[in-house]
N, C-alpha and C positions, 0 to 999 in steps of 0.2 A: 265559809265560801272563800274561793279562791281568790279573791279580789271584789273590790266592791261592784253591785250591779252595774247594765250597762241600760246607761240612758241614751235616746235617741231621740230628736229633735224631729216627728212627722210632721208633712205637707206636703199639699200638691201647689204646683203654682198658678194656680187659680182661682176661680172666683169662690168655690163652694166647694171645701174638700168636703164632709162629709155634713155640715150644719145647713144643710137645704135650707134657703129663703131667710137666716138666720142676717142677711146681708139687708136688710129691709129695715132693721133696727138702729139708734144712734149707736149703739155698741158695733154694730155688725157692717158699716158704713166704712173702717176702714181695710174692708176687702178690696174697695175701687183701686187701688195701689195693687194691685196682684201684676200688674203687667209691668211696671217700674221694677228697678234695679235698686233704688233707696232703700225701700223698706225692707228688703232681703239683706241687705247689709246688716242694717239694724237688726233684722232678727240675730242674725249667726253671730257677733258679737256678743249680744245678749246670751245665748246659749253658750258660748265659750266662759263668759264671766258665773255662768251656773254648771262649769265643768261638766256639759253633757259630751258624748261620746263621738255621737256625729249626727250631720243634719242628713236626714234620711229623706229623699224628693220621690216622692211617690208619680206615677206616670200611667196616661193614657195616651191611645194613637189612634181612636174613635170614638164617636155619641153612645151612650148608653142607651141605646135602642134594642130590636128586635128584630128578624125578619119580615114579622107584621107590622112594625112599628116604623115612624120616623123621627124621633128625636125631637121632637117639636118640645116635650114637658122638661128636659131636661135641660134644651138650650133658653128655652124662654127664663130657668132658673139660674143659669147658671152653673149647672149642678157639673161640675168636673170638665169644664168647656165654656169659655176654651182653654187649651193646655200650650204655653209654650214648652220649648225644648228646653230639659233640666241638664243634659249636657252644655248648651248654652253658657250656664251661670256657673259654671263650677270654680272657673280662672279668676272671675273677678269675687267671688266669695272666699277662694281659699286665703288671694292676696290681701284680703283685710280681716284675717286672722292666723294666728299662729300656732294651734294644737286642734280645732276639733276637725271631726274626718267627714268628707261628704259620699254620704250612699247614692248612687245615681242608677234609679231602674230604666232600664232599657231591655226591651223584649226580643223574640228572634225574629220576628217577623220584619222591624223597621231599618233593620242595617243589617248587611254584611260584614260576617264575623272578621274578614280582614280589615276594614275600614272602623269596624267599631273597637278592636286590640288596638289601632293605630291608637283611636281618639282615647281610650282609655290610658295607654302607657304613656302618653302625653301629659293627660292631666295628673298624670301619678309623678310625672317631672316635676310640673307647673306648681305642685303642691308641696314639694317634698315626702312621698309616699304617705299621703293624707286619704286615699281613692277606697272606698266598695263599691259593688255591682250588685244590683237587687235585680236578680235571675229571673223572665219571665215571660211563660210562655203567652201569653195575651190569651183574655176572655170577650172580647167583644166581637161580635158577628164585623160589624162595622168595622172594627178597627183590622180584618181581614180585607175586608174587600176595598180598603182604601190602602191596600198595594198588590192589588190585581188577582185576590183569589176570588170563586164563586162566593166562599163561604167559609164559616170559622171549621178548622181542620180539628177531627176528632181528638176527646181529651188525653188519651193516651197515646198517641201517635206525635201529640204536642212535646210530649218526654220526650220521645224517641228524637225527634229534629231539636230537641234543648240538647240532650247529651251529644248529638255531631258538633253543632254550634259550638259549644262551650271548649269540645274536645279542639278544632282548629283554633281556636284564642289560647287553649293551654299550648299548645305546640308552638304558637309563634312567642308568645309570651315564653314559656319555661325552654323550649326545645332549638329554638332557633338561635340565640347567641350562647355559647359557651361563656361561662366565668373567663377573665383574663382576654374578652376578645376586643375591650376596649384600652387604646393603650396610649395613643396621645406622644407617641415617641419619636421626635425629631431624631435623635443619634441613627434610628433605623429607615426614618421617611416613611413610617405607617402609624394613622391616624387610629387605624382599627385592623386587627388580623384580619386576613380575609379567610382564613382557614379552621375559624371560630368561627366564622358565622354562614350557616347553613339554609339550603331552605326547606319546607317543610313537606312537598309533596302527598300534602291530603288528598284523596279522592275518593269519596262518601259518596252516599245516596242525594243526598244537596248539595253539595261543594268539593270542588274543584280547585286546589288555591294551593300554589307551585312555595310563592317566598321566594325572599326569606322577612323575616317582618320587620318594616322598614323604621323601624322604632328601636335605639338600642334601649335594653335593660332599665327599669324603671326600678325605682329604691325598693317597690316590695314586687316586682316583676308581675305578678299577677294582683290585682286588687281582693282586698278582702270579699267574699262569696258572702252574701245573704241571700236567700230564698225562701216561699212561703209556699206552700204545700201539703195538703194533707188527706189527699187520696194514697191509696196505695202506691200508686205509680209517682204522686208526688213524694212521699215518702221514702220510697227507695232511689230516689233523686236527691234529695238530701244528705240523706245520709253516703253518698256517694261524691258530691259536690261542694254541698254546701261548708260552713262554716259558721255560721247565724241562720235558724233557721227562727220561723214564726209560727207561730202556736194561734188554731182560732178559739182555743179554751176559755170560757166566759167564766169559770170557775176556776178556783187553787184544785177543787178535787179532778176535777177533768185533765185540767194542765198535770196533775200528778201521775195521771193512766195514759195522756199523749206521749209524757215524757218516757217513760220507763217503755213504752213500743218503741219512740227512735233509738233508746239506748240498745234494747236487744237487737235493733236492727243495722246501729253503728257497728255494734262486738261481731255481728253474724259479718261484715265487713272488712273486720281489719281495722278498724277506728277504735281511740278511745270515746268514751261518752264524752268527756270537758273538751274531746275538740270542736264537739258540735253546741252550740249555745245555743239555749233554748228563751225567744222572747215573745211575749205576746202585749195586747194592747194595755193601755193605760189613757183612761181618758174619766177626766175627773172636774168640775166644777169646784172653784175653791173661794170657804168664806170665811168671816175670820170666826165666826159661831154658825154651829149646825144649820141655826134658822135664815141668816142669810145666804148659806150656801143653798138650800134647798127653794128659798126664792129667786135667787137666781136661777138653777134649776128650772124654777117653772117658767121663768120667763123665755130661756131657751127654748122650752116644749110648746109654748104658747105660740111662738114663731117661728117655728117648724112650716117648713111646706110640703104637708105630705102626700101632693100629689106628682112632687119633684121627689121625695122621698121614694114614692114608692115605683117609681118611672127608674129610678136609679136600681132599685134590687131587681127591677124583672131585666136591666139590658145584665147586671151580672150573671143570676141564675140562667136567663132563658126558658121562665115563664112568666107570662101574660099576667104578670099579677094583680092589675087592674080587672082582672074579671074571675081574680080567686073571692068566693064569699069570706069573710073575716071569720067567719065561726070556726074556717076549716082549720083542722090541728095541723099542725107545723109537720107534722111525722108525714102527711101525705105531700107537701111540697118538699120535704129531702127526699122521699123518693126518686118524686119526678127529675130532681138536680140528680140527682148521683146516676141515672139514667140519659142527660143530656148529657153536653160540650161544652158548657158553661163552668162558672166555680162552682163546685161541691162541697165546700167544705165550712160556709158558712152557716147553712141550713140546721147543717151534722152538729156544729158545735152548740147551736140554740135549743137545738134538742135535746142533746144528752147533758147540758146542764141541768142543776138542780134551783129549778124557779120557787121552792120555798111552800110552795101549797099542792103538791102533790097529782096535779089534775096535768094532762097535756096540756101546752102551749097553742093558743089559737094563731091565724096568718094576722090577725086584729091585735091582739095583744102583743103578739112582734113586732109591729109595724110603730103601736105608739108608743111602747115602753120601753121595748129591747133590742129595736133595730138601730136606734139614735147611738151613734158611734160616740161621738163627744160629749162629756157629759153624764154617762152612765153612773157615776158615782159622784158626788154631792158631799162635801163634808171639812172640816177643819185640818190645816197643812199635818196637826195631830192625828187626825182620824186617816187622812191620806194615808199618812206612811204608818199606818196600822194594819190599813189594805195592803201597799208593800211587802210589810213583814211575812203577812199572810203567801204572797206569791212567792215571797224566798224562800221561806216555809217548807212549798210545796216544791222547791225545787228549780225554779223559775231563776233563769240570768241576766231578766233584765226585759226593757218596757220601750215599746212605741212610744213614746208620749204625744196622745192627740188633742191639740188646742180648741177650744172652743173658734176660733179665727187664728188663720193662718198665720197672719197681723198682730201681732199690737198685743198679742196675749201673752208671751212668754216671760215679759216681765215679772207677771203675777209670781206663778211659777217658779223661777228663779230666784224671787225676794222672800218669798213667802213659805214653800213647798221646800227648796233645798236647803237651807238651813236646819231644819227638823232632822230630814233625812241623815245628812251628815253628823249630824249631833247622836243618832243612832249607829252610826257605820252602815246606813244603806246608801252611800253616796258618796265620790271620792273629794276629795278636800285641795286636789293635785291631780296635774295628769303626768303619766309616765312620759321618759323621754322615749323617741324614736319613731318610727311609724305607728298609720293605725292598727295593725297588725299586732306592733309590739305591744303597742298599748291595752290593745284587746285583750292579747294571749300571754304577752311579757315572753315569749320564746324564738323569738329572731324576725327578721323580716322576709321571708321566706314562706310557704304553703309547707306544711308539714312534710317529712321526706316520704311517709305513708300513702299523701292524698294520692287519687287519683292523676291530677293533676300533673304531679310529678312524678311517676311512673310511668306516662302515656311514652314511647318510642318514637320517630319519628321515620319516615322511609329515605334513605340516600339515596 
C-alpha cells in the first residue's frame, strides 16, 4: 500500500449515534456529556495520540421518521436527536490539537452553497488546512420539510442539485482568487490585487450567486471531498467529486466487487483509481481474550432498544418497518428501497454479503444481528487487525472507526487496538507534515489538476 490506512474517528454529536438505548447502562451513561464541549476535546486529543486521520462528525437536519410517522420512537431514544451543529465545534477542536483533520458533513439542503464556502474556507484558516466535507444529499423526509419543502426530493434528482451545489463552492473556492492575488504590499498601497480576484457569475437551475467569494484562499482552498454513495447515480458522483468515498460492503469480498466498479468507473472518467480512496466501516467490541470480548458483546445486544433500532432504519429506508413481518427476506425490503427516495444502499450491501449459511437474510435476522452498527465484530486488538488485514487484503484504504459510545470509548482503542496495528504496518506511527490533503495523498495541498473541481471555468 501506498501508505498506511486511513483511520477515521466516527460520531455523531449526540446522544445515540448508532447504540440505541445502549445509554441506559453504567457504561452507556456517559452519553449525557454529548451537549458539552469537555468531553469532545478529550475525545480528539485521545485520537490524535492514536494518530488517527481525522474526526469524522456524522450529521443530521431531521427525526428519523416517515411520512406516516412522527418521531416519537426515536426522540423518546434518543436515537440521532438531538443533533447540534458539527460546524459549531470545529474552532475549538482544531485549536486543542495540532495534526488530526476534522470531516464535517453538511448537506445541500441546510445552507447556501455561498455561506457554507465562506464557513468552510474559514475553518480551513482557523485550522491551518486541517478541513473535509462529507458531501450530502440528505435522506430524511423530515429533515426536508424542516426548510420549507413538501417532501424529500427524488433520489436522483438529489445528484443533480449536489453537483450544482458543489460546482458554485468549487468556483468560489478554486475560481475566484487567482494565485498571487494576496499580496500585503505597502511599497504599492495594495493589500490584495483587485484584478486577481474575480467573481463567479453562477447561474444554475438553483442558484444565482454573482461573487466573488469573500474568503481569500484557504491552505488547501477547497477541503478534502468525502462522500458515500452507492447507487448508480451516487456512484458516478463519486467518482466525479469525491475523493474518500465510502463503501457499504459488510464483506472484504463485496468491498472487492464495489471497488473494482468505482475504479472502472474513475478510468471511464479521467481519474486515477488511488485518487479515489476507498473506506468502509469498522466497528468492533474489544477484549483482551475472545471470551470477554464476546460478553461484552452480549451485553451490548442485551441493551439494545430495538424498537429505537428499528424506528431508526424505517426513517432511513422509507419503509414502515414496524409492520414488515420478520420472516420477510431482506431481498424484498431492497427492492422496495431501491424503488423509494430514501438510502439504497444499505439494504443492497446486507444482501449481497455472504452470511455464512447459505439461506436468504430474514428483516428479523437483520434487525438483531446485522443491523447493530457498533459492535459487529468482537474479538482480541490481535484478532481486530486480523479483520484489518483482511480489508487491506481486499483492497480497502481505510475505516470508519465506530465506537460503541461516542464518549469515553476511544481510549480503549487507542491503547489497546493501535499498537498491534502499528506493530503490523496497518497503522502510521507519525503523521506527515502539511495539510490533511497532504497527509492523505502526500501530493500538495491542492485538488488534483484533473479533478473536476479544478477544470470548472468560470463566466466573466
Amino acid at each position: 500500500m501506498s501508505r498506511e490506512l486511513i483511520y477515521n474517528g466516527f460520531l455523531h454529536l449526540t446522544p445515540n449515534h448508532h447504540s440505541h438505548g445502549y445509554w441506559r447502562t453504567p457504561e452507556g451513561q456517559v452519553q449525557y456529556g454529548y451537549s458539552k464541549l469537555e468531553p469532545y476535546i478529550e475525545v480528539v486529543k485521545t485520537l490524535e495520540r492514536g494518530f488517527f486521520d481525522t474526526l469524522f462528525i456524522a450529521d443530521v437536519v431531521g427525526v428519523y421518521d416517515l411520512a406516516f410517522g412522527d418521531g416519537k420512537t426515536t426522540i423518546r431514544a434518543g436515537s440521532q436527536f438531538p443533533e447540534p451543529d458539527p460546524v459549531s465545534i470545529v474552532s475549538a477542536l482544531g485549536h486543542a490539537t495540532e495534526h488530526l483533520g476534522f470531516a464535517v458533513t453538511s448537506n445541500i439542503i441546510q445552507s447556501h452553497p455561498f455561506s457554507f464556502a465562506r464557513q468552510i474556507s474559514s475553518l480551513d484558516h482557523f485550522t491551518h488546512g486541517r478541513i473535509a466535507w462529507n458531501i450530502v444529499t440528505s435522506y430524511l423526509s423530515n429533515g426536508f420539510r424542516n426548510y420549507g419543502y413538501d417532501t424529500i426530493t427524488a433520489h436522483d434528482d438529489r445528484y443533480e442539485w449536489a453537483q450544482e451545489y458543489v460546482d458554485v463552492a468549487y468556483k468560489l473556492w478554486e475560481h475566484s482568487w487567482e494565485d498571487g492575488a494576496v499580496l500585503h504590499d505597502p511599497a504599492t498601497n495594495r493589500f490584495f490585487d483587485p484584478d486577481k480576484i474575480h467573481k463567479i457569475n453562477h447561474a444554475g437551475k438553483r442558484y444565482r450567486v454573482e461573487g466573488p467569494h469573500i474568503v481569500e484562499p484557504s491552505p488547501q482552498r477547497t477541503p478534502v471531498l468525502f462522500q458515500a454513495g452507492n447507487s448508480s447515480a451516487g456512484r458516478a458522483f463519486a467518482v466525479r467529486n469525491a475523493e474518500v468515498t465510502f463503501l457499504p460492503s459488510h464483506t472484504p469480498q463485496v468491498a472487492q466487487r464495489d471497488i473494482a466498479i468505482l475504479d472502472q468507473l474513475a478510468a471511464a472518467n479521467g481519474r486515477q483509481a488511488s485518487a479515489l480512496k476507498k473506506i468502509v466501516m469498522l466497528s468492533t467490541v474489544i477484549g483482551s481474550t475472545e471470551e470477554e470480548a464476546k460478553r461484552k458483546q452480549r451485553h451490548l445486544l442485551e441493551n439494545i432498544d430495538i424498537a429505537a433500532l428499528q424506528a431508526f432504519h424505517s426513517g432511513g429506508s422509507g419503509i414502515d418497518l414496524a409492520k414488515v413481518d420478520p420472516d420477510t427476506p431482506l431481498t424484498e425490503l431492497k427492492h422496495l428501497a431501491e424503488v423509494g427516495d430514501h438510502v439504497r444502499s444499505g439494504f443492497r450491501a446486507a444482501v449481497d454479503a455472504d452470511h455464512g449459511n447459505g439461506k436468504p437474510l430474514t428483516w428479523g435476522e437483520y434487525l438483531l444481528n446485522k443491523a447493530l452498527l457498533p459492535g459487529r465484530f468482537a474479538g482480541t486488538p490481535e484478532q481486530i487487525a486480523d479483520l484489518v488485514q483482511q480489508w487491506a487484503d481486499a483492497g480497502v484504504d481505510g475505516f470508519n472507526v465506530v465506537p460503541l459510545t461516542t464518549l469515553g470509548w476511544w481510549g480503549e482503542w487507542v491503547d489497546h487496538v493501535v499498537p498491534v496495528l502499528q506493530k503490523r504496518g496497518l497503522a502510521q506511527t507519525r503523521y506527515r507534515p502539511g495539510t490533511l490533503r497532504e497527509k492523505l495523498f502526500g501530493e500538495g495541498d491542492r485538488l488534483a489538476p484533473q479533478h473536476h473541481g479544478r477544470t470548472l471555468s468560470i463566466r466573466s
